[in-house]
C-alpha positions in Angstrom: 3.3 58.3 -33.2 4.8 60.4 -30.3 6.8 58.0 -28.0 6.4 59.1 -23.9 9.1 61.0 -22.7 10.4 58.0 -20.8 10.6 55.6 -23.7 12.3 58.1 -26.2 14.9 58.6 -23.2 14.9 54.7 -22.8 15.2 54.4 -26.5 18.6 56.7 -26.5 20.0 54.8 -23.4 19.7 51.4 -25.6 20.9 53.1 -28.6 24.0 54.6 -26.6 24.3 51.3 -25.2 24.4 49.4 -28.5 26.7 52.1 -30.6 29.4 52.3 -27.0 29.2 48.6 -27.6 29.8 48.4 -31.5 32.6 50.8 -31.2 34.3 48.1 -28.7 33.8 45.2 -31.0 35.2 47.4 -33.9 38.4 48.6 -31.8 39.2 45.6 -30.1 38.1 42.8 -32.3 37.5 43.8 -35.7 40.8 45.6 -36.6 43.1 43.0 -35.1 41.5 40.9 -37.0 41.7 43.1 -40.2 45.7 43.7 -39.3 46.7 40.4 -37.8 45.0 38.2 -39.2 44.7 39.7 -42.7 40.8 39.5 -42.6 39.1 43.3 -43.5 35.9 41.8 -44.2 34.6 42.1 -40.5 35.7 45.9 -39.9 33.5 46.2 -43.4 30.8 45.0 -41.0 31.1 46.4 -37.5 32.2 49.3 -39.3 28.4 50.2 -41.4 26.5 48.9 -38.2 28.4 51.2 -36.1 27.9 53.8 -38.4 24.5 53.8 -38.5 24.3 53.7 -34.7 26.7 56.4 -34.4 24.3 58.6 -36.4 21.5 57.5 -34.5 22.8 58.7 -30.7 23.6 61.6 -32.1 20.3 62.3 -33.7 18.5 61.1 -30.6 21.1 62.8 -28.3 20.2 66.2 -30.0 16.2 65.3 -29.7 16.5 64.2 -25.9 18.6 66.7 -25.1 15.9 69.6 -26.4 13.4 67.7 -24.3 15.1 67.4 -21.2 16.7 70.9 -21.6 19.9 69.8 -21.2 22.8 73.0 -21.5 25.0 72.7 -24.1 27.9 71.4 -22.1 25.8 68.5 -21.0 25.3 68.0 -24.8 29.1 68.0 -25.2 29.2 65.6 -22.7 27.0 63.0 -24.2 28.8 63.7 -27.9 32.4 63.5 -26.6 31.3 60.4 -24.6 30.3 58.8 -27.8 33.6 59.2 -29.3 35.8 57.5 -26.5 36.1 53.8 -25.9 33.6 52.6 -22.5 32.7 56.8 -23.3 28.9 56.0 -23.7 28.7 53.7 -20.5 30.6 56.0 -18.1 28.0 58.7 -19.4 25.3 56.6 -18.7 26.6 56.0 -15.4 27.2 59.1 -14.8 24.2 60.6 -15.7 22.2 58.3 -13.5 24.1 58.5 -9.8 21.9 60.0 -7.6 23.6 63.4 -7.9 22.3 64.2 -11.0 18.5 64.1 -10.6 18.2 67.2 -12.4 19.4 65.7 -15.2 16.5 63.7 -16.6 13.3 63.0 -15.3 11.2 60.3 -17.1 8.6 59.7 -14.9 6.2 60.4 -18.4 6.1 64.3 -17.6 
């Protein structure tokens, strides 16, 4: 089944959504928990989901990137983005402010 361009963009903005916000919970809850309070189990946890999603929005960056024809610094952009805390929302952001039209278009074309 071949998604419309909209929906497989859509479908890497949730994805980059979910994985930014798996990589807060693992940072910020999951290894104080493992360090302060002596409880490893949940970084075990966060840690395999946010695996798998890391894989996934970069998979998906590299296949909406080819659509969109996004240069390779823009690719950059998204990857390094996904490696920072908040990285994946600012690129989100930042890919959507009205300056950057040419970025994406998913009006289905």
């Amino acid at each position: 089944m071949i998604m419309p361009s909209n929906a497989l963009f859509l479908l890497f903005r949730i994805v980059a959504f979910i994985e930014g916000l798996s990589w807060l919970v693992l940072l910020f809850i999951a290894m104080p928990l493992k360090y302060m309070a002596d409880s490893p189990e949940m970084v075990t946890m966060v840690g395999r989901a946010h695996g798998g999603l890391f894989v996934a929005f970069v998979i998906l960056g590299i296949i909406v990137s080819y659509k969109y024809e996004w240069t390779p610094k823009l690719m950059l952009y998204a990857f390094l983005a996904s490696l920072l805390p908040f990285g994946t929302f600012y690129f989100d952001y930042w890919l959507h402010r009205p300056a950057q039209k040419w970025a994406i278009q998913t009006d289905g074309a």
